[in-house]
C-alpha positions in Angstrom: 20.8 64.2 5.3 21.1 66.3 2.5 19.0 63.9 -0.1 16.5 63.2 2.9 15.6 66.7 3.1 15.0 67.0 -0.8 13.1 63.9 -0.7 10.8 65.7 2.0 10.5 68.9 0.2 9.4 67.1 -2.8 7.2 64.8 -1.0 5.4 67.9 0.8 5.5 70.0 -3.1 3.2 67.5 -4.4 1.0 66.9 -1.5 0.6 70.8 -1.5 -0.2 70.4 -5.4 -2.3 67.7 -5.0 -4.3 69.5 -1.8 -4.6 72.9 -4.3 -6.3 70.4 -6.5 -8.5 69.2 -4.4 -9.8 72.8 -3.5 -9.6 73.8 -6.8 -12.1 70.8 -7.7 -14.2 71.5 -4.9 -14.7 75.4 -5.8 -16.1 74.6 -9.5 -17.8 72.0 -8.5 -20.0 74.3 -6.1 -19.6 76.4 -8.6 -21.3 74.1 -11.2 -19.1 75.8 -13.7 -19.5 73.9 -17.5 -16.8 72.2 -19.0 -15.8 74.6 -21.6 -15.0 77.3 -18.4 -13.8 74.6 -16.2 -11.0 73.9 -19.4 -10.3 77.7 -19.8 -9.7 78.0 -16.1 -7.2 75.1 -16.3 -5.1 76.4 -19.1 -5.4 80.1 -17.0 -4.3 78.2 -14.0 -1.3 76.4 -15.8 0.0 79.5 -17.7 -0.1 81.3 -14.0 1.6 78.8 -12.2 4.0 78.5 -15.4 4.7 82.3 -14.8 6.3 81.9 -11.6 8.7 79.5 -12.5 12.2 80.7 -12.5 15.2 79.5 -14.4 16.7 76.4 -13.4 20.1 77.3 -13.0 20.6 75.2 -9.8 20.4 72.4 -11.5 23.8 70.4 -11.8 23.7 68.1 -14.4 21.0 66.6 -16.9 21.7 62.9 -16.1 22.0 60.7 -13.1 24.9 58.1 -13.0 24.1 55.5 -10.7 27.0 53.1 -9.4 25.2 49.4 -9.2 28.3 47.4 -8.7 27.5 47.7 -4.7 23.7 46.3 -5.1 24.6 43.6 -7.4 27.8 42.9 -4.7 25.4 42.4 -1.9 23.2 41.2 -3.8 24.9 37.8 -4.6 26.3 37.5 -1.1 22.9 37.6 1.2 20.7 36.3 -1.6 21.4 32.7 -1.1 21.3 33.1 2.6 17.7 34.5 2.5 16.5 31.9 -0.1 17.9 29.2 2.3 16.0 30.9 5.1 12.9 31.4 3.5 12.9 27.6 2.1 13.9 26.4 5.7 10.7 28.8 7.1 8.7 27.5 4.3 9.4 23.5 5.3 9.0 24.1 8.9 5.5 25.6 8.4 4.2 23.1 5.8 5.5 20.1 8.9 3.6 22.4 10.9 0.8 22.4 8.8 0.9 18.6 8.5 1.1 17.7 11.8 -1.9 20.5 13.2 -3.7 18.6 9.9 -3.3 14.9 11.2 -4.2 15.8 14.6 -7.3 17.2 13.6 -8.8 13.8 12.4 -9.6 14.5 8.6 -6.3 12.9 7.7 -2.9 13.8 6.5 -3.6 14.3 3.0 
């Protein structure tokens, strides 16, 4: 649940950043402010938000292990039963096909 959450709070950080954008974009653009001032307003917006970063002492480590001995596990047991499924789905719908085809009076092939 944990990971979920943080995956949220992420998720709703950038769409926050991305909305600020938007409004951001929309204000000089009414604005009709040059690109020189539009560049200088960037860089004052950056160092600002820059400002209110704190220090990242929650963080826990500086890499992610990941354990891929489950995925690959699974991997080679239903793997074979879904490419026998699909080619079984895939045979059925090309008979299908041919059948719907040879009714149809243009021919079978």
């Amino acid at each position: 649940m944990d990971a979920f959450l943080g995956v949220l709070i992420a998720f709703l950080a950038v769409m926050s950043v991305a909305y600020g954008g938007y409004v951001f974009g929309t204000y000089v653009k009414s604005r009709g402010m040059s690109k020189t001032n539009l560049g200088l307003a960037m860089a004052a917006l950056v160092m600002t938000a820059i400002s209110f970063v704190g220090d990242a002492t929650y963080a826990q480590s500086d890499t992610i292990d990941f354990d891929l001995a489950p995925f690959f596990e699974s991997l080679n047991v239903y793997l074979p039963i879904f490419i026998g499924l699909f080619a079984v789905i895939g045979g059925i719908a090309g008979a299908i096909g041919a059948v719907v085809k040879a009714f149809s009076g243009t021919g079978a092939f």
